[in-house]
C-alpha positions as CSV (number, residue, x, y, z in Angstrom):
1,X,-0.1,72.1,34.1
2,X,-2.0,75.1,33.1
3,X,-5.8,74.7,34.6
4,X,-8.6,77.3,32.8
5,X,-12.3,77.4,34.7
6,X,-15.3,78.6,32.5
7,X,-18.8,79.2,33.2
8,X,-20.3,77.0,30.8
9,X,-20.0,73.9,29.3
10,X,-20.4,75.0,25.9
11,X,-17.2,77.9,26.6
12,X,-15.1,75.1,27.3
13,X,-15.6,73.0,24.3
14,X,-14.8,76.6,22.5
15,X,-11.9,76.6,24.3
16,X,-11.0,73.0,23.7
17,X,-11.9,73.3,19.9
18,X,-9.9,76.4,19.7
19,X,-6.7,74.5,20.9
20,X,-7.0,72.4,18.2
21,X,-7.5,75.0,15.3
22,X,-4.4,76.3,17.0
23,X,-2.5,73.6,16.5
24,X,-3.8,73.0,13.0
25,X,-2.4,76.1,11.8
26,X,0.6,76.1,13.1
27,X,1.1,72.5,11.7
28,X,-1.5,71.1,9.4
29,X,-0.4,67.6,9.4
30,X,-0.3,67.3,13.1
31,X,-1.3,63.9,15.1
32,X,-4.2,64.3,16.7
33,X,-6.0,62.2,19.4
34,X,-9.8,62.5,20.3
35,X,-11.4,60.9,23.0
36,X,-15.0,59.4,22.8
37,X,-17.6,60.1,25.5
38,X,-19.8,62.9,27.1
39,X,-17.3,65.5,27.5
40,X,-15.9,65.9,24.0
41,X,-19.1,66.1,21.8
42,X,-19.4,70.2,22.4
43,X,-15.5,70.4,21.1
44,X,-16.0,68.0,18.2
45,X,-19.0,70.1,17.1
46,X,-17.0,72.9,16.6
47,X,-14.2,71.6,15.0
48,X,-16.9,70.1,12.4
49,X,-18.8,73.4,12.5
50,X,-15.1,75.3,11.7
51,X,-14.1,72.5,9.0
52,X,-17.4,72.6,7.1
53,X,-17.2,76.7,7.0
54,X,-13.9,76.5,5.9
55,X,-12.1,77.9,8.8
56,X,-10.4,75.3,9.1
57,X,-8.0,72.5,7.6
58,X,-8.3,68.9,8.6
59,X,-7.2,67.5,5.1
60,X,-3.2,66.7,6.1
61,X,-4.0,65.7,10.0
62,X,-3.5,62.7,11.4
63,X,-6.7,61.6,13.7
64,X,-5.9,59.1,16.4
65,X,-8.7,57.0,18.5
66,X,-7.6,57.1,22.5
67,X,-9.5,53.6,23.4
68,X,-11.9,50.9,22.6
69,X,-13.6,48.3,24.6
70,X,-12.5,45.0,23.5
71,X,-14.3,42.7,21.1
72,X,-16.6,45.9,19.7
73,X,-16.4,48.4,16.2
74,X,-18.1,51.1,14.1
75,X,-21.7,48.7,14.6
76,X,-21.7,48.6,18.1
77,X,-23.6,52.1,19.3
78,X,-22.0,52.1,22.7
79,X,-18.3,51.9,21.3
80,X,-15.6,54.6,20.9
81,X,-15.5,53.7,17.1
82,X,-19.3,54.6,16.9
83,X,-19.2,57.6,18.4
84,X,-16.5,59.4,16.7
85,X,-17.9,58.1,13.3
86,X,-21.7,59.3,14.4
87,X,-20.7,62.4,16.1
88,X,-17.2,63.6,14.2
89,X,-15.9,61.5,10.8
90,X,-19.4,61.3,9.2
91,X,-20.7,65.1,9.8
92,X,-17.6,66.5,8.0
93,X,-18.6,67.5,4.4
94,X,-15.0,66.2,3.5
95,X,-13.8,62.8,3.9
96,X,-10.9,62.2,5.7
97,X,-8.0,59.8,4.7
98,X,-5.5,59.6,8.1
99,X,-7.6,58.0,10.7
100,X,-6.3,55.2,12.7
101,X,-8.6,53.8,15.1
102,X,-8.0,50.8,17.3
103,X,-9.2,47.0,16.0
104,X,-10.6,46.1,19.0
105,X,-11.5,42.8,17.4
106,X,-7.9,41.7,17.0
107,X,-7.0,38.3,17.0
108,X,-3.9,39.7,18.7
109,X,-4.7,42.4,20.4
110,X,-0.8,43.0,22.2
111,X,-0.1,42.9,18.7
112,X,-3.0,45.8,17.8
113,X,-1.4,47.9,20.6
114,X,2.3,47.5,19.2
115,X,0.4,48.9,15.6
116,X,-0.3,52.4,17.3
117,X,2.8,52.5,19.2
118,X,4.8,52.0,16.1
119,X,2.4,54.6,13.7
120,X,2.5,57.0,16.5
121,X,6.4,56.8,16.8
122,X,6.1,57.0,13.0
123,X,4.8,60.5,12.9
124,X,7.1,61.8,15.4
125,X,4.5,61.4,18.1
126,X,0.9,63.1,19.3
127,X,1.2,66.7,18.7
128,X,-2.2,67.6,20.9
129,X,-3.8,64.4,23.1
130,X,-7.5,65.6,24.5
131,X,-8.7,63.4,27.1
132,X,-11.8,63.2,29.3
133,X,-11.4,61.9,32.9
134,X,-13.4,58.8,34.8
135,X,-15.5,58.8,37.8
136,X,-12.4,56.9,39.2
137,X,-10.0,59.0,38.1
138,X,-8.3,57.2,34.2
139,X,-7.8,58.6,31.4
140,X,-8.7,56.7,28.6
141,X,-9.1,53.3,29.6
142,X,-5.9,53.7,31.8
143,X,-7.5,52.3,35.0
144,X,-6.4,53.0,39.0
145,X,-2.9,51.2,39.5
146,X,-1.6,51.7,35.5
147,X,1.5,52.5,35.7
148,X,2.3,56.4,34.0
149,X,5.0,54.7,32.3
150,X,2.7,52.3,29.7
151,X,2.8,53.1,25.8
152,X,-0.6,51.4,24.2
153,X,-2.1,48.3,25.8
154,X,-4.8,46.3,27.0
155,X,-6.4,46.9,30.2
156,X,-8.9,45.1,32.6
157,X,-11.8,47.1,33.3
158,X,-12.5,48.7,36.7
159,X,-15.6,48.3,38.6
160,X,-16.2,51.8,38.1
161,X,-15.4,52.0,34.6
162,X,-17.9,48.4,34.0
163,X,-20.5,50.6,35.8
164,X,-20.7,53.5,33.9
165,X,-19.8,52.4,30.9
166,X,-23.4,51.2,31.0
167,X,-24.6,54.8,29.7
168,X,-23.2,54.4,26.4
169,X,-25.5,51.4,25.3
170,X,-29.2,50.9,24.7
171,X,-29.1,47.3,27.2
172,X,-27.0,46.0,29.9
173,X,-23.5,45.1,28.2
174,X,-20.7,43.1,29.2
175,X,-17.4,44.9,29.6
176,X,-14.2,43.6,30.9
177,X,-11.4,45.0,29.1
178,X,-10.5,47.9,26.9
179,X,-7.3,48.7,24.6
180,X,-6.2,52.3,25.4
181,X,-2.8,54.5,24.7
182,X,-1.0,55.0,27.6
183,X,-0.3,57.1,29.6
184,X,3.2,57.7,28.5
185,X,1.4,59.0,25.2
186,X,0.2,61.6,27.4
187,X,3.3,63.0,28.8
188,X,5.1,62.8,25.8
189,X,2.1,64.7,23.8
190,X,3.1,68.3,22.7
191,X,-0.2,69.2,24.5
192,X,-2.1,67.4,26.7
193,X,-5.5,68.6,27.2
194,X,-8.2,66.8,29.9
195,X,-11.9,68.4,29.1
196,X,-14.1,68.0,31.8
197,X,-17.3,69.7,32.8
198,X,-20.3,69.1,35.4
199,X,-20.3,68.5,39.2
200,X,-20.7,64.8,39.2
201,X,-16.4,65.2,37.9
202,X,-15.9,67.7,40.7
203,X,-14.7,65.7,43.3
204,X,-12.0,62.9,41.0
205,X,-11.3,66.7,39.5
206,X,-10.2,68.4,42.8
207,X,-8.4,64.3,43.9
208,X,-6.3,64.5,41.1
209,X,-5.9,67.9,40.5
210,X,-4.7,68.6,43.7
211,X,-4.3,65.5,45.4
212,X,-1.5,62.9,45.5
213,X,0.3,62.3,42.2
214,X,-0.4,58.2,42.4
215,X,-0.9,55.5,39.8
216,X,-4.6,54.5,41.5
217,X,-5.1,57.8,40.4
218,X,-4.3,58.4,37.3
219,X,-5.0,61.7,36.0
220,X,-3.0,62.5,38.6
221,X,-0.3,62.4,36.4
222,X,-1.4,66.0,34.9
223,X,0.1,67.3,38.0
224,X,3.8,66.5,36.7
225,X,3.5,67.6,33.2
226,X,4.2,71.3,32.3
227,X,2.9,70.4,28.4
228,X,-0.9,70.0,30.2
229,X,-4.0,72.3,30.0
230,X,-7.2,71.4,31.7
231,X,-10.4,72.9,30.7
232,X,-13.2,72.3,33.2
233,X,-17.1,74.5,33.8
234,X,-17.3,75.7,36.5
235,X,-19.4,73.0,38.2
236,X,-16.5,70.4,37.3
237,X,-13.9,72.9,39.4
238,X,-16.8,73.6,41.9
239,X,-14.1,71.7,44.8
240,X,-10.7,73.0,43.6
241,X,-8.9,74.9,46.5
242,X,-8.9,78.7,46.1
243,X,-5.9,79.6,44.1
244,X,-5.9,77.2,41.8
């Protein structure tokens, strides 16, 4: 685990953007994960800013979603599929063709998760895996207690996770379970990168980061995997013990 500190949040999402056109050169039909949430929207606007200007190529990728909450798609503003279609797929002046996105809608959703295993294993795996990180600590929708050893699957919603999941919708919502990769995705990604920024992720930063490497907490699992880089502002590395 390799962790980077910048001063802003906008130098991270550089940063974070910058990994990926990395990777796109070196392979342009790599696998590719996003996240939805706060923390990615800086690095997404990059990578759109990049691909519209050329500087990039995002024509032979593979895009994967990371989660969804269950029983919501592209028309419901607070999900995953919304936001990367608002914020990413629809601001590119090209159209892409390799996007696989969870059905959280699934009549069969154990079934739904066993799709995305089997397309991931398909390409050979997740050549980059970005990730934002919980107030409580998941990854994904990988909630405190998953165990690190999980492909793709459905997962009951944490308190914390019900709670502010509220911020990404207009009225109060009901949420009780999401469909997420796993966190065996992660450590088998050819780079794993967790974004975060802000001092409100400073303290579940410096417990996983630097605490113990336990399933209630499960970025945690960063800790054991040398393919890793975290990008955090300052603010979000504001606790981290000197030296790290």
């Amino acid at each position: 685990m390799k962790i980077s500190i910048y001063d802003t949040n906008d130098e991270m999402s550089k940063a974070a953007a910058e990994l990926v056109a990395k990777q796109l050169a070196e392979k342009p039909a790599s696998v590719i994960c996003f996240p939805s949430g706060d923390s990615p929207t800086g690095m997404l606007n990059y990578i759109v800013q990049w691909a519209n200007d050329g500087k990039i190529d995002l024509s032979q990728s593979f895009f994967i979603g990371l989660d969804e909450w269950v029983g919501m798609d592209e028309n419901d503003q607070g999900s995953c599929k919304y936001y990367l279609k608002h914020t990413f797929f629809d601001k590119l002046n090209t159209k892409l063709i390799n996007i696989t996105l969870f059905d959280a809608k699934a009549e069969d959703l154990d079934a739904e998760c066993e799709r995305m295993n089997n397309f991931i294993s398909s390409k050979g795996g997740l050549d980059i895996m970005i990730v934002g990180i919980g107030m409580n600590g998941h990854l994904g929708l990988n909630e405190p207690g998953t165990p690190f050893d999980l492909y793709a699957h459905r997962s009951e919603l944490d308190p914390v996770t019900v709670q502010v999941g509220q911020k990404y919708f207009t009225k109060e919502t009901a949420l009780t379970e999401g469909i997420t990769l796993g966190l065996k995705h992660l450590a088998e990604a050819g780079i794993a990168v967790l974004i975060a920024t802000g001092a409100k992720k400073a303290d579940i930063i410096h417990e996983s980061l630097q605490g113990l490497v336990t399933p209630e907490v499960p970025a945690s699992i960063l800790q054991t995997l040398s393919n890793a880089f975290v990008l955090l502002d300052k603010d979000a590395a504001s606790e981290l013990e000197h030296g790290a």
